[in-house]
N, C-alpha and C positions, 0 to 999 in steps of 0.2 A: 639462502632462500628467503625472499620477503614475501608478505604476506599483503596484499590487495586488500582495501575494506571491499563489504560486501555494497551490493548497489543499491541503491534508494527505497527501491520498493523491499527486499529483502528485510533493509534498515529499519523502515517503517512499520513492516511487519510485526518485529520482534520488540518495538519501544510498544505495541498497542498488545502484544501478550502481555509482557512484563510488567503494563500498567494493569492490565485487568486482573492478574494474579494479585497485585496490591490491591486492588478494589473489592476482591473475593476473600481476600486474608481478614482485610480490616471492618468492623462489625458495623453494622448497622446504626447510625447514629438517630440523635435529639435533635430539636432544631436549635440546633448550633453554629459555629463556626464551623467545627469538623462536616456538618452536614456539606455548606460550600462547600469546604475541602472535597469531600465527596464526589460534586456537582460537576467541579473544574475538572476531576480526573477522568471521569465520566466523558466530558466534553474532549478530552484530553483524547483518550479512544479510539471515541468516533473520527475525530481529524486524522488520527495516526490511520487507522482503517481508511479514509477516504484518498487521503494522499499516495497508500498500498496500491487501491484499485487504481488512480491517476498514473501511478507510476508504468502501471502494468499495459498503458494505449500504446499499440504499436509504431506507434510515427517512428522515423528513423533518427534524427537527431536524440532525442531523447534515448534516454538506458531500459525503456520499458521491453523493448525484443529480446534485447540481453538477459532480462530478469527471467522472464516465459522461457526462452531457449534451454538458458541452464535447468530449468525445473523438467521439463520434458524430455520422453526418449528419444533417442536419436533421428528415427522414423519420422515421430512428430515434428522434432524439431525443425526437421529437414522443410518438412511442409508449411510448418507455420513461420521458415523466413520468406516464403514466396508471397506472405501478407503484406511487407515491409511497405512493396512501392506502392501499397493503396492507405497504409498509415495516415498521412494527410487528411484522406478523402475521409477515411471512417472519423477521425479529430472533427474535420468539417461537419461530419452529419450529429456527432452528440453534440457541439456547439448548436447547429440550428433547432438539433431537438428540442433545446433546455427555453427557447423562443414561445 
């Protein structure tokens, strides 16, 4: 039995725990070096987090239905693949939103 990595969003999920766990661990610095250090990680996060929610748009090519489906129960699941062929369209409307 092989084992599949998990999908992007998943992925990205767990690298912007893992780093905030390290950001919670390690104490509050001076302004230092480690403060950057701090900064970058920080930054570091939020990309992880924003790249999660990027992952999770419905559009079909992309792994974002796959991510949502496996998290939901079956009922839902069932419902929220009938979003797939307007994926595009909602893509389309955050792009014009961000205008």
């Amino acid at each position: 039995m092989t084992c599949s990595p998990p999908p992007p969003a998943v992925s990205n999920l767990l690298t912007a725990l893992a780093l905030a766990l390290i950001y919670r661990i390690l104490p509050p610095p001076a302004r230092t070096l480690a403060g950057t250090f701090l900064v970058i990680l920080k930054l570091a996060i939020y990309f992880n987090l924003l790249l999660f929610l990027f992952n999770l748009i419905p559009v079909f090519p992309w792994t974002g239905p796959a991510s949502v489906r496996a998290m939901l129960p079956l009922n839902q699941a069932y419902l929220f693949s009938r979003l797939e062929p307007v994926g595009p369209l909602i893509l389309m409307g955050i792009i014009m939103a961000g205008r």
